[in-house]
N, C-alpha and C positions, 0 to 999 in steps of 0.2 A: 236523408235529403242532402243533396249536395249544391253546391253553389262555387259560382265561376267570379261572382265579388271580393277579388282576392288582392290586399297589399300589400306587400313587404318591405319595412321600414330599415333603417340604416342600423347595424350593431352599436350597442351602446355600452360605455364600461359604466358595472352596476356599484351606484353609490358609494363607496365605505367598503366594501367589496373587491377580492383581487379578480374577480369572473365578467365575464363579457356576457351578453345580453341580443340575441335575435327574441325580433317581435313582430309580428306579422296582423293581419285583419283579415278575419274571413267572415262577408254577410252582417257585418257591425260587430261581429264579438273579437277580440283581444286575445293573442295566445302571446306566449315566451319561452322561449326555451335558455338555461345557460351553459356556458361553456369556460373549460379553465386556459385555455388562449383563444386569442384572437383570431389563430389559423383554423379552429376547429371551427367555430362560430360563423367565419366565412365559409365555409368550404359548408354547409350547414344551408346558411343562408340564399348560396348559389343556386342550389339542390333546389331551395324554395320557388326561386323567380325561374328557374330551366321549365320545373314544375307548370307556373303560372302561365309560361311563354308557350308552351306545349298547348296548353287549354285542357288538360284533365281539370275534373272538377276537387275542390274541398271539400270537404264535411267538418260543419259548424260546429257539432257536438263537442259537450264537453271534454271525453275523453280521448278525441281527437286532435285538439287543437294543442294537448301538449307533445303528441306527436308529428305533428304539422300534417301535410296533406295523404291522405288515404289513396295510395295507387298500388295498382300492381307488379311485383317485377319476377321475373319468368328468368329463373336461373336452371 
């Protein structure tokens, strides 16, 4: 099942930690992904809201959310 309840939250640098921090909401469940700069993490996070702004949908599942949104790309 996929779902179009989709937010993507601000990069955060993670606690104690030299790594940056995307986290996003799909459908109420919580996903993160980390990154060891801040360019990759954006560049990450972009990908996410292009995603969102597009209207593919998400999938909630667990082993989706730590690879963020399920679409396809036609190379």
């Amino acid at each position: 099942m996929s779902s179009f309840d989709v937010g993507v939250f601000a990069i955060r640098r993670r606690p104690g930690r030299e790594t940056f921090e995307v986290r996003w909401r799909v459908a109420g469940r919580d996903g993160s992904r980390s990154f060891v700069s801040r360019a990759l993490a954006d560049g990450y996070r972009a990908e996410l809201v292009c995603v969102a702004r597009t209207g593919l949908a998400f999938a909630p599942g667990p082993g989706s959310l730590s690879r963020g949104p399920r679409r396809s790309r036609s190379r």
